[in-house]
N, C-alpha and C positions, 0 to 999 in steps of 0.2 A: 328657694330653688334648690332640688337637687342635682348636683354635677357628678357624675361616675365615669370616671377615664382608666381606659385600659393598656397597658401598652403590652407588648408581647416583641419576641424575635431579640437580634441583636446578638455576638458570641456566643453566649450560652444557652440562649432562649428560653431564657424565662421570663414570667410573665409578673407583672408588677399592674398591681393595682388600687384606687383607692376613690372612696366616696364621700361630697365634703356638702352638709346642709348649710349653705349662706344665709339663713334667721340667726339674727343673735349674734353673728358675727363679726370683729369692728370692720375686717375687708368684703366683706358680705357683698355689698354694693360694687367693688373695684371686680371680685369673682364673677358676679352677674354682669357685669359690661364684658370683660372678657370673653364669657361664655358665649353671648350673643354677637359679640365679634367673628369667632370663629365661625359660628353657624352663620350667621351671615354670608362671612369669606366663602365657607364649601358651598353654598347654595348658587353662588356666582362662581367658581370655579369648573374645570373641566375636571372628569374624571381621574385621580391620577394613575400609574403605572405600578406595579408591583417594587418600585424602588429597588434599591442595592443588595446585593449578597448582608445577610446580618445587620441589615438596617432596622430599626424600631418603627414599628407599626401601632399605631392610635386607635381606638374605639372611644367617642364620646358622646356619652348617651346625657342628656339635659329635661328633667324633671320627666313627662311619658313621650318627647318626641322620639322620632324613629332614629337611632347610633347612626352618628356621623364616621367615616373613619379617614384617614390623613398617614403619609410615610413619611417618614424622615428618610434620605435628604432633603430639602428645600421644603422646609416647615414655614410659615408665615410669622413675622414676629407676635401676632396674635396668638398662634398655637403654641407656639414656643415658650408665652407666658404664663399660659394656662398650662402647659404640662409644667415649668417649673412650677408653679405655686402651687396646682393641688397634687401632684405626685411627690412633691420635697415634702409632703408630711406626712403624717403618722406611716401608715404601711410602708 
């Protein structure tokens, strides 16, 4: 599975990004439950609102579905684990 999360905005507004293939990898499986947690979550959510002044803003695109995107404040702890674990690497 590929995961590619974007986030943008925030004080300075930049944008930080990064791409992680879960084959081969020992959390592979843990990345892929997550992933489909969140798409899950937004598919059952409402719309959300343009969120806060300088708030970080999400695009999460999962192998060719169509990018989900999600604000920070009030992140799901699903989203919250998936943006730590694949944005705290490499890029």
């Amino acid at each position: 599975m590929r995961i590619r999360l974007i986030r943008d905005g925030g004080l300075l507004g930049r944008s930080h990004e990064a791409d992680v293939d879960t084959l081969g990898r020992p959390d592979g499986t843990e990345l892929e439950r997550l992933a489909h947690e969140v798409l899950t979550e937004q598919d059952a959510r409402p719309r959300a609102g343009p969120g806060v002044p300088d708030a970080y803003h999400y695009r999460l695109t999962v192998d060719d579905r169509p990018p989900v995107e999600f604000t920070d404040p009030g992140l799901t702890e699903g989203q919250l684990r998936l943006v730590e674990r694949v944005l705290g690497e490499g890029s």
